[in-house]
C-alpha positions in Angstrom: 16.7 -0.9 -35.7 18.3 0.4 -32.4 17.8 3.6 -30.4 20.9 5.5 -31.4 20.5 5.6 -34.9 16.4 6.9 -34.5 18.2 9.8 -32.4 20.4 10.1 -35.2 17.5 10.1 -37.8 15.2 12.8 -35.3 17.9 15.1 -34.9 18.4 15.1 -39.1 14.5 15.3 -39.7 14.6 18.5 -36.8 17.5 20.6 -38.1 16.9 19.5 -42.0 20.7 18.8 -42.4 22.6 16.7 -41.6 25.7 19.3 -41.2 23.7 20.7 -38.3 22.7 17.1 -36.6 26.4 16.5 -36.6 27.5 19.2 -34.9 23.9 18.9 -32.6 25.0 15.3 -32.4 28.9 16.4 -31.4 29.8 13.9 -34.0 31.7 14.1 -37.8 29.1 14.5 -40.5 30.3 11.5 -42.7 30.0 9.0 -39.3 26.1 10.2 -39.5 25.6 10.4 -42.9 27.0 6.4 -43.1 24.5 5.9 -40.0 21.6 7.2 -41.8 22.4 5.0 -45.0 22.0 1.9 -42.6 19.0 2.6 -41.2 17.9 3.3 -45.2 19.7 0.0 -45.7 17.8 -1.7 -42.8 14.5 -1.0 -43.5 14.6 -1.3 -47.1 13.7 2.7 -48.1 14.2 5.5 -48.8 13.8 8.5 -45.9 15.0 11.7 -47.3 15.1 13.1 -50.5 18.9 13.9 -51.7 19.5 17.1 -53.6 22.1 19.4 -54.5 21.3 21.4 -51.6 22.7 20.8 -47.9 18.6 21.5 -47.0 17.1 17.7 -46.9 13.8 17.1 -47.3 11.8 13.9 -45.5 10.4 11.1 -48.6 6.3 9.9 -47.1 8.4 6.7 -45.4 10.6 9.8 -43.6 7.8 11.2 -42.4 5.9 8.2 -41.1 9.3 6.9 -39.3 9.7 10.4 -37.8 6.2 10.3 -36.0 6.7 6.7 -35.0 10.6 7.4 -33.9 9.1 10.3 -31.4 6.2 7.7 -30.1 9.3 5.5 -29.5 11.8 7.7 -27.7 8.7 8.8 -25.8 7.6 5.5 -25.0 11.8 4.7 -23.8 12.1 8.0 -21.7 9.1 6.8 -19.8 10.1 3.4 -19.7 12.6 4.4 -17.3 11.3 6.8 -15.5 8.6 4.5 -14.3 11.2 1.7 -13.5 13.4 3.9 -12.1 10.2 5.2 -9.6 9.5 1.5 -9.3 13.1 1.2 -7.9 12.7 4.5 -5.5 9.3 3.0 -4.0 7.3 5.5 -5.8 5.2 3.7 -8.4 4.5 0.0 -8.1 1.4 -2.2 -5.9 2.4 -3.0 -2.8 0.6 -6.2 -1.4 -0.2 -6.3 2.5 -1.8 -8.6 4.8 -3.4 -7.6 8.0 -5.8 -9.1 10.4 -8.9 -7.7 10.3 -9.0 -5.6 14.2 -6.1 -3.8 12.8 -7.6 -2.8 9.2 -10.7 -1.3 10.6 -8.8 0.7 13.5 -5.6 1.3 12.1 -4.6 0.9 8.6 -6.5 3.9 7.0 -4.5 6.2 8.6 -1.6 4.6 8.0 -2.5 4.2 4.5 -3.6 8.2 4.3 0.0 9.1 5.9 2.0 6.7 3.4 -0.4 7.8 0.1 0.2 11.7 0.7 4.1 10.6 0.5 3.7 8.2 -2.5 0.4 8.9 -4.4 2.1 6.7 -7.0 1.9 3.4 -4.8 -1.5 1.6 -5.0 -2.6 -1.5 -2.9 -3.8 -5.3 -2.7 -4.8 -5.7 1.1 -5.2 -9.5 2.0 -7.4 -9.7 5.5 -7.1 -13.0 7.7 -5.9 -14.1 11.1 -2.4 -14.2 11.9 -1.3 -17.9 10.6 -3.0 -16.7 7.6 -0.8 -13.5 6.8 1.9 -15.6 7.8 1.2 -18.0 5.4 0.7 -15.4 3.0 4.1 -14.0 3.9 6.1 -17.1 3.4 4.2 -17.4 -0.3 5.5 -14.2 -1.2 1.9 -13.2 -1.5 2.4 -10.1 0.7 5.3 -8.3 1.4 4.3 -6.8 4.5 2.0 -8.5 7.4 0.5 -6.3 10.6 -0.5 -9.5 13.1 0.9 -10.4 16.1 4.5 -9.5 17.4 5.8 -12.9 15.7 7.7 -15.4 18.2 10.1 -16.7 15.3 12.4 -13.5 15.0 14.6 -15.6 13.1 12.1 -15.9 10.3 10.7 -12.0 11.0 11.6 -8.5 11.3 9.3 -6.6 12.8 8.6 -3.2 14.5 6.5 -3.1 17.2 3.3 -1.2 16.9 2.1 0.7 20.5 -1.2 -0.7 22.2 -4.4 0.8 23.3 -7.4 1.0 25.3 -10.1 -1.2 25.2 -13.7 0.5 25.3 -17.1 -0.7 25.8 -19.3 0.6 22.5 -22.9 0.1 22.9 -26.6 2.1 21.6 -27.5 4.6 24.2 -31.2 4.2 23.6 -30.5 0.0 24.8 -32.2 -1.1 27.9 -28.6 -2.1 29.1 -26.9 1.2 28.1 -24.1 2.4 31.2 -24.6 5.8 32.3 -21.7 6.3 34.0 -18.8 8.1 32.7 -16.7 4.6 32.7 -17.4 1.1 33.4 -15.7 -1.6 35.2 -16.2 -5.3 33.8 -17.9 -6.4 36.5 -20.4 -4.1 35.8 -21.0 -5.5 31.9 -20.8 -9.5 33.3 -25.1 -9.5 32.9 -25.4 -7.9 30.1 -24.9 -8.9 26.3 -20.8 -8.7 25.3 -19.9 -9.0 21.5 -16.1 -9.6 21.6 -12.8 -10.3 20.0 -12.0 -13.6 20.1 -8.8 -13.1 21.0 -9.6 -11.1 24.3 -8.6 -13.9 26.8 -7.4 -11.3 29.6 -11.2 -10.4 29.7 -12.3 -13.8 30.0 -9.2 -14.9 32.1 -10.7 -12.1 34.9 -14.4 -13.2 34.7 -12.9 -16.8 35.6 -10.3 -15.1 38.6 -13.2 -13.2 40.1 -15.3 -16.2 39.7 -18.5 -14.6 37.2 -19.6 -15.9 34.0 -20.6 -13.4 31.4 -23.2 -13.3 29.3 -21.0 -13.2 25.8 -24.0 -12.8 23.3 -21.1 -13.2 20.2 -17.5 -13.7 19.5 -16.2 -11.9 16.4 -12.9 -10.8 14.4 -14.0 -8.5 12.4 -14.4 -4.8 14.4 -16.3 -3.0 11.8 -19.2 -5.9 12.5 -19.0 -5.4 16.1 -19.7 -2.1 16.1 -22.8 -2.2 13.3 -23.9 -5.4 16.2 -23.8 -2.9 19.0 -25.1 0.1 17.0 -28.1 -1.8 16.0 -28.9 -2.9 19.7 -27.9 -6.0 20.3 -25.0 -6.2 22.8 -21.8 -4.0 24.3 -18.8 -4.3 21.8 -15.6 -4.3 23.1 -13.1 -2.8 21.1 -10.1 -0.6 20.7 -10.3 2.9 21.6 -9.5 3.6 17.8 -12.4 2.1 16.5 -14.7 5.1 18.1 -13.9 6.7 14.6 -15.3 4.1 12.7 -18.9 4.9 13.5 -20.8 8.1 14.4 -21.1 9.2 17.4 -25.0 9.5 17.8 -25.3 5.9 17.0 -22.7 4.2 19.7 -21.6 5.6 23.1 -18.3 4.7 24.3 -16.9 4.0 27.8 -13.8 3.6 29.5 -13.2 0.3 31.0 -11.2 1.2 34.2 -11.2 -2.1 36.3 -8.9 -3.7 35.2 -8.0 -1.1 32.8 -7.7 -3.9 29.6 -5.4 -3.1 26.3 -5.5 -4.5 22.6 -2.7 -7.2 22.3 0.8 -6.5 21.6 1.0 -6.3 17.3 3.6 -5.7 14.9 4.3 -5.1 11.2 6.4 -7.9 10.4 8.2 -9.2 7.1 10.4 -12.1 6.2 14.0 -12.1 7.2 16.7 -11.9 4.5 14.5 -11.9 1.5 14.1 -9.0 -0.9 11.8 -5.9 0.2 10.7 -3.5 -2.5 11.5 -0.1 -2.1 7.3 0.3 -1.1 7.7 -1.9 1.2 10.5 -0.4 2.8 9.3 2.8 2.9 5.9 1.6 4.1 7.4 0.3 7.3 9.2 3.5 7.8 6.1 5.5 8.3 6.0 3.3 11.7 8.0 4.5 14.5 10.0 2.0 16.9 8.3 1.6 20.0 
């Protein structure tokens, strides 16, 4: 039972002859009439009920088919409309991995920006440090990784993704709190740092200018930093970005002017001459080349 000859059997059950479903049809009335018998043939009954009138009339099995046979073309029409919006990057889950800095200071946004353009897209974020999403990438796991500007370009494309400040985030009511309107590091060495673990140009000056600070934790994860320094327990330092992760009357932020530090260089990258889905590809648009 194909397709064309449920068409064929709709458009004879909606105009209640078959005259007026072939010329509906824009075909000869004997070609349809032989096309219903087959179906009849097919399914082993009978679907209308021949007369001496032209005016047909649909047996219980007509009627039955005709309700099923517009669940069906329904069902088709959708069908491909959903692959075809699969194939246009607006329906579909689109799987990303990201290391975790990046997903509390960055990615929402992102994510808002791409969603108002593709509410149809939903996705699987995969967090880890950047072998991790790399691994993830050469699995096929993600199609998309936002790590580190990747040194193997003949493996990645990338775009680049612009840097930013780092700030000090601490509780104002801590015995350590800065009062000034910025900070230099030299100023924080004595008192309780919760940091990234991948700022080494932090720790690379405390070594040039000969001080050893007093780094109270090291972390990856931002969102825990902050809820750390909120709760009293050190100076966080973090992007500028993440001072919209946490209100304002529970962290104070400063400047770090000397030397004026800057999140690492980061990229959204993907794998080099293997398939992107149209998500994908229009998830890395969003991001402008820097």
């Amino acid at each position: 039972m194909d397709m064309r000859k449920l068409q064929y059997f709709l458009a004879i059950a909606e105009e209640g002859q078959i005259t007026k479903a072939a010329k509906r049809l824009y075909i000869a009335q004997p070609p349809l009439s032989q096309q219903l018998k087959l179906l009849e043939d097919e399914l082993g009954v009978r679907l209308i009920e021949r007369s001496g009138s032209r005016k047909i009339k649909l047996t219980a099995a007509g009627q039955a088919l005709r309700i099923r046979a517009e669940q069906m073309m329904e069902l088709s029409n959708k069908t491909v409309k959903e692959l075809k919006d699969i194939e246009e990057g607006s329906q579909g889950t689109l799987p990303i991995g990201i290391t975790t800095s990046w997903d509390a200071t960055f990615l929402p946004k992102k994510i808002n920006t791409f969603h108002e353009q593709y509410p149809g897209v939903s996705f699987q974020v995969w967090e880890g440090d950047s072998k991790k999403i790399e691994e993830l990438l050469h699995s096929g796991v993600v199609e998309i990784g936002i790590t580190r500007i990747p040194a193997d370009l003949e493996t990645y494309q990338s775009v680049a993704l612009p840097d930013e400040p780092i700030v000090a985030a601490f509780n104002p009511e801590a015995a350590y709190a800065v009062t000034t309107g910025s900070v230099r590091l030299v100023e924080l060495a004595d008192k309780p740092l919760i940091i990234c673990y991948r700022h080494e140009a932090l720790l690379n000056y405390y070594r040039e200018v000969g001080l050893e600070p007093m780094i109270l934790c090291r972390h990856n994860d931002v969102r825990s930093m902050l809820a750390w320094a909120a709760a009293g327990l050190g100076i966080a330092i973090v992007p500028k970005s993440a001072t919209n992760f946490i209100p304002s009357n529970k962290l104070s932020f400063k400047e770090i002017i000397e030397p004026p530090l800057r999140t690492m260089s980061a990229a959204v990258i993907w794998m080099r001459n293997r398939y992107l889905s149209a998500a994908a590809r229009h998830f890395v648009e969003i991001f402008p080349k820097v």
